[in-house]
N, C-alpha and C positions, 0 to 999 in steps of 0.2 A: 527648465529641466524637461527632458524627459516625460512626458507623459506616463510612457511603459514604464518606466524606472519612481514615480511612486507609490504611495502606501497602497492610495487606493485601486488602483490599478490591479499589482500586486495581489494586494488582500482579496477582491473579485476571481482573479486565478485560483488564489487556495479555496475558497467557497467553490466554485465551480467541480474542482477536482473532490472538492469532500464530496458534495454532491453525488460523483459518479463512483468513490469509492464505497461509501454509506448502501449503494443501492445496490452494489457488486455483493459486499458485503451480508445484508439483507438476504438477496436472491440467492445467495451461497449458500445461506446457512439455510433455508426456507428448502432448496431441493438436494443436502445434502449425501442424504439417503437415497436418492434415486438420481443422481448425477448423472448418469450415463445417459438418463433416458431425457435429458433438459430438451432436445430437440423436442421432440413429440410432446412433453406436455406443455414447452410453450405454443408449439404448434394449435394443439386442441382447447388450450386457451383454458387450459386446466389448473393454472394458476390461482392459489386464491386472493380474496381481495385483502385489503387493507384489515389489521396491521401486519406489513413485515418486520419482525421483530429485526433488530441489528446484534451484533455481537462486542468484544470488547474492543474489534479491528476499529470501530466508530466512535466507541467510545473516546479511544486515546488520541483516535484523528482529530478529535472535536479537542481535547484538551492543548493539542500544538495549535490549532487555528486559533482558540484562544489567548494562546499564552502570543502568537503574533500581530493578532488585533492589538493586544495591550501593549506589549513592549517592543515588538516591529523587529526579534532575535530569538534565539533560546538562551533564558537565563534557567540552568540547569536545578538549582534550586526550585526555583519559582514551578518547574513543568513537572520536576518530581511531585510538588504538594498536587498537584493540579490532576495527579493520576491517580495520586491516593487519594483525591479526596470522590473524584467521579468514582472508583473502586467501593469503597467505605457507603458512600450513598447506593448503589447498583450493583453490588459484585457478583448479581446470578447473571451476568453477560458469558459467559463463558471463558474465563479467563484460565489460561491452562496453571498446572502446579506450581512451577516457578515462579511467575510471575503473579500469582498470590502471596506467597509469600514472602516476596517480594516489598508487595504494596503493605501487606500488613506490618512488617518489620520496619517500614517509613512510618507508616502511622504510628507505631509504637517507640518512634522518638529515634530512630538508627539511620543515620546519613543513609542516603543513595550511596554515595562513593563507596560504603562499606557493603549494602546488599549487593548492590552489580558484582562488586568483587569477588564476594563471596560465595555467588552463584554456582552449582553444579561443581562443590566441593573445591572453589577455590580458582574452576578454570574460566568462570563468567559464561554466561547463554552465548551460545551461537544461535539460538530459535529465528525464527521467523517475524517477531515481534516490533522490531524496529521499522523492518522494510514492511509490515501489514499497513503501517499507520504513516508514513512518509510522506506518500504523494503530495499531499496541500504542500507542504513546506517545499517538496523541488520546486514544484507552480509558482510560490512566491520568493523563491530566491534566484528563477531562472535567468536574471538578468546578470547576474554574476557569479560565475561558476565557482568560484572559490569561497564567496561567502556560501554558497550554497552546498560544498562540501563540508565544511569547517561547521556549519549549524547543523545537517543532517547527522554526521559526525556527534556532535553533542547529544543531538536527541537520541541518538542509541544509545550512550554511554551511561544513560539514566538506569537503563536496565538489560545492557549487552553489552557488558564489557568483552566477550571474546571479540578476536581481529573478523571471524566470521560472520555474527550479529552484524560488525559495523559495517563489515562494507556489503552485504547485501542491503542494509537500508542507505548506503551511498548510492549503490548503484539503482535504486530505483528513483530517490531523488533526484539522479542525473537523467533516467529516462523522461522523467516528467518535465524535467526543466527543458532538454529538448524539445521536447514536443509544443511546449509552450511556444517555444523561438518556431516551432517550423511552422505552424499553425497559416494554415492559407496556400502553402507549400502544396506540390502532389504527392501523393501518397507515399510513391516510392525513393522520393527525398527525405518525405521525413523519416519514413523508415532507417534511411539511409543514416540519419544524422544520430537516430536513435542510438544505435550498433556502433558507431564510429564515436560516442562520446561515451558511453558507457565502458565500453572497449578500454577507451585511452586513456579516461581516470579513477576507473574501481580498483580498491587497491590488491596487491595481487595476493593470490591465495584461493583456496578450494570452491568459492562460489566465482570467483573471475574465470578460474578453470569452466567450472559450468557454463558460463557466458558464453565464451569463446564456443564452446563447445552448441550452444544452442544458436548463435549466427550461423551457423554454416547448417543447423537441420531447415530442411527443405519446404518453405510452406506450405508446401500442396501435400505433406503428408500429414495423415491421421491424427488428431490430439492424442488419444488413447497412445498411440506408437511415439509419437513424441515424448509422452509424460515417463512412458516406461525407459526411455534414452537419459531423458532429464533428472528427472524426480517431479512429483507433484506435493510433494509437502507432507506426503505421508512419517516421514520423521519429524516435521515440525522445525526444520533448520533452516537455514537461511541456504545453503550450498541445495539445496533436496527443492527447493522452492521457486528462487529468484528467476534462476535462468528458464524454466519452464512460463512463470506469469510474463515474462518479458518478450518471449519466441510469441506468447498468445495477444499479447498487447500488439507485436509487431504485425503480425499476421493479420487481425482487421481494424487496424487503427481508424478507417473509417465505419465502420458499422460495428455498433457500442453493443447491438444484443449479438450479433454474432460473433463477436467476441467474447460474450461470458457463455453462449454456447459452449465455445468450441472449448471454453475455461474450465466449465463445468465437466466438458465429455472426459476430459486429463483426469478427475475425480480427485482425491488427495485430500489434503486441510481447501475444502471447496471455499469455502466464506473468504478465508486469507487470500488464496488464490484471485478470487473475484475483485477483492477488494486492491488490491495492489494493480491489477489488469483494467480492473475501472477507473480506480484514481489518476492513471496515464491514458486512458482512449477519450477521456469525457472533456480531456484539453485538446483533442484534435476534431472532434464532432462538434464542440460546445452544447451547453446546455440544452439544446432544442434535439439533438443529437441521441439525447436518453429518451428511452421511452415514455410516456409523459404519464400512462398508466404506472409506469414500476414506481414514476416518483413519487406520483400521490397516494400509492400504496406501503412504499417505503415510511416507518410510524416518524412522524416530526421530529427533528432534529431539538435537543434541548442546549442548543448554544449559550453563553452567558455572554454576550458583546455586548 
């Protein structure tokens, strides 16, 4: 077999990508309030140290990393207890309204299948929430793209049932898995391959719109003028969100702080932002790729492997 095509392999990928998303994450939530100004204070080195607190984007990444250590899929059951229960133990991560209530209506004995439903009077989330947490899982499903729809797919439907939710966290589990395949590639292949798989299998509807719409905005222009074309997540939706972290992921696929620069400058749901934009650049840098200061500052991952 394959080398690439087992667990371990695999599972290294999703670790790698938690990595870059945790610390996107982190850094997001750390310079939220002053976003525009990320240039200059990481510049002057104005950053503080250790701990960066993470948000609930890390939380829930950690719960698919582990729900794939274990069972090497998503069994949708299994990854709902597994959100509720990291929620239940930690829920001052900032988890927005929904998805509180959400987690508390599992814990309190009510299927998943019935909260997602339920959600936002009956229409399900389109939030932002599925594609915050995705990335590890495109990483380790990038060797086949169809398992790799079909599980990212599930993992929204825990708590996005709208078509918007799912396929913004489609579509960034396919950027990630990309990059994973172009990995050694030049820069402007894998870019290339990014846009072109994304493109071809997100499925269609108002964040694929966005997509479409954010390939053709120009790299060389401004994040701030970008963000304002795209959206940066200031609604918290998946259409308002994806296509902007995806133009900024594509943009410096090789340089992991210049990319949450320029992620930051877009301002928005910054932490979400970062973290979707790092858990796709840290599979094309590799781990040595992130700053080594942000990791050891990033607070310890509490994985249960």
């Amino acid at each position: 077999m394959n080398v690439e095509s087992t667990h371990t392999a695999r599972f290294q990928r999703a670790l790698l990508s938690l990595d870059g998303l945790s610390v996107g994450d982190s850094l997001g939530q750390l310079l939220t309030t002053c976003a525009r100004g990320a240039r200059r204070v990481i510049a002057e080195g104005a950053l503080p140290g250790p701990k960066w607190w993470h948000t609930d984007d890390t939380q829930m990444a950690m719960a698919i990393v582990e729900e794939l250590a274990e069972m090497k899929r998503i069994s949708q059951d299994s990854l709902a207890h597994r959100f509720a229960e990291r929620y239940q133990v930690d829920p001052g991560r900032g988890y927005g309204k929904g998805a509180r209530m959400q987690l508390e209506q599992i814990l309190a004995g009510d299927s998943w299948q019935q909260t997602s439903v339920a959600a936002f009077n009956g229409r399900g989330s389109k939030g932002n929430g599925g594609a915050m947490r995705v990335a590890p899982l495109g990483a380790y499903f990038a060797d086949d793209v169809d398992l790799l729809i079909t599980e990212s797919r599930a993992s929204a439907l825990i708590t996005h049932s709208h078509p918007e939710g799912v396929a913004g966290t489609v579509a960034v589990a396919l950027a990630a898995g990309a990059i994973c395949k172009a990995q050694g590639q030049p820069m402007s292949e894998a870019r290339e391959k990014l846009w072109e798989t994304v493109l071809k299998l997100t499925p269609e509807g108002e964040t694929l719109d966005g997509i479409r719409k954010a390939s053709v905005v120009p790299l060389e222009m401004e994040p701030e003028y970008a963000a304002r074309l795209l959206g940066s997540g200031y609604l918290v939706t998946a259409p308002d969100t994806v296509p902007f972290a995806l133009w900024c992921a594509a943009r410096h696929l090789d340089d992991y702080q210049e990319a949450m620069i320029n992620t930051l400058e877009g301002d928005g749901d910054c932490d979400t932002n970062c973290a979707i934009v790092g858990g796709i650049v840290a599979l094309f840098v590799g781990r040595n790729g992130i700053p080594e200061n942000w990791l050891k500052a990033r607070e310890p991952l509490d994985l249960n492997l």
